[in-house]
N, C-alpha and C positions, 0 to 999 in steps of 0.2 A: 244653231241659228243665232245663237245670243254675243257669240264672237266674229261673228257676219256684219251681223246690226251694229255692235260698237266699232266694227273697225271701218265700215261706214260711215257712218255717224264721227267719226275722229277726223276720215280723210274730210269731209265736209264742212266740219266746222273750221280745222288747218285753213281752207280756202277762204272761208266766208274770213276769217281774221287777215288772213294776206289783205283780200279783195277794201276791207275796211279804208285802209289808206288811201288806194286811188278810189273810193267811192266819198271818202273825206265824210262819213258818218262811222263815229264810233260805237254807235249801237246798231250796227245794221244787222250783227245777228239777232235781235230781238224780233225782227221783220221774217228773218230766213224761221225761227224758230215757231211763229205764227203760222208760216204756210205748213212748215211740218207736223205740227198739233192739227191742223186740218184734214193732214191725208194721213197721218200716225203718231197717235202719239208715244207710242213705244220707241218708233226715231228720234223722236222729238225729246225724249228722256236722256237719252244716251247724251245726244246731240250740245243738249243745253251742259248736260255731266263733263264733255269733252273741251265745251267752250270754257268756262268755268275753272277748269283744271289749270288749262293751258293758259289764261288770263290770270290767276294765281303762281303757275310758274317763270312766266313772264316779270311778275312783281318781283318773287322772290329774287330771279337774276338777276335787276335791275338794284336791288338791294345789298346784291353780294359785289357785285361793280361798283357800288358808288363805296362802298365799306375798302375793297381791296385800293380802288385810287386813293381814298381819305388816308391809308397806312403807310403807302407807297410816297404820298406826297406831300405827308406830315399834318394832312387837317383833321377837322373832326369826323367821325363817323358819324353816319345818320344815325338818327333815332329809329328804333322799330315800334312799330304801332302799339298802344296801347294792349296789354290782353284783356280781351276783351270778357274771357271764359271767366272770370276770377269776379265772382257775386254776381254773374248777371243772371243766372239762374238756368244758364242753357251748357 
């Protein structure tokens, strides 16, 4: 069941991030994630897991793109974020 529920929960979340644009709210899964905590919240786990993920590997590409142009057309590379793990205690 547990690979049902996540691949659920992946296809869903996929959509609610497409849908984001022409709904021209960036947080609109936080809405879609409230109704799922309502009727499940074990969807609603995955779901937020799935969002999360995919909105993390969105950055990262986003990252590796603006780094491959900077090499390619002589500027600088971005900076990558602060780590953040190094004394914060988490």
């Amino acid at each position: 069941m547990s690979a049902f529920i996540q691949d659920l929960a992946d296809r869903l979340a996929k959509d609610v991030l497409d849908a984001q644009t022409e709904l021209k709210d960036e947080r609109f899964y936080d809405q879609v994630g409230r109704v799922l905590m309502a009727a499940s919240p074990t969807l609603q786990e995955y779901f937020m897991t799935s969002i999360r993920i995919r909105l993390a590997e969105a950055r990262g590409r986003a990252f590796l793109e603006q780094a491959l142009k900077a090499k390619r057309e002589g500027g600088a590379a971005p900076d990558a974020p602060k780590d953040l793990s190094l004394g914060s205690g988490h």
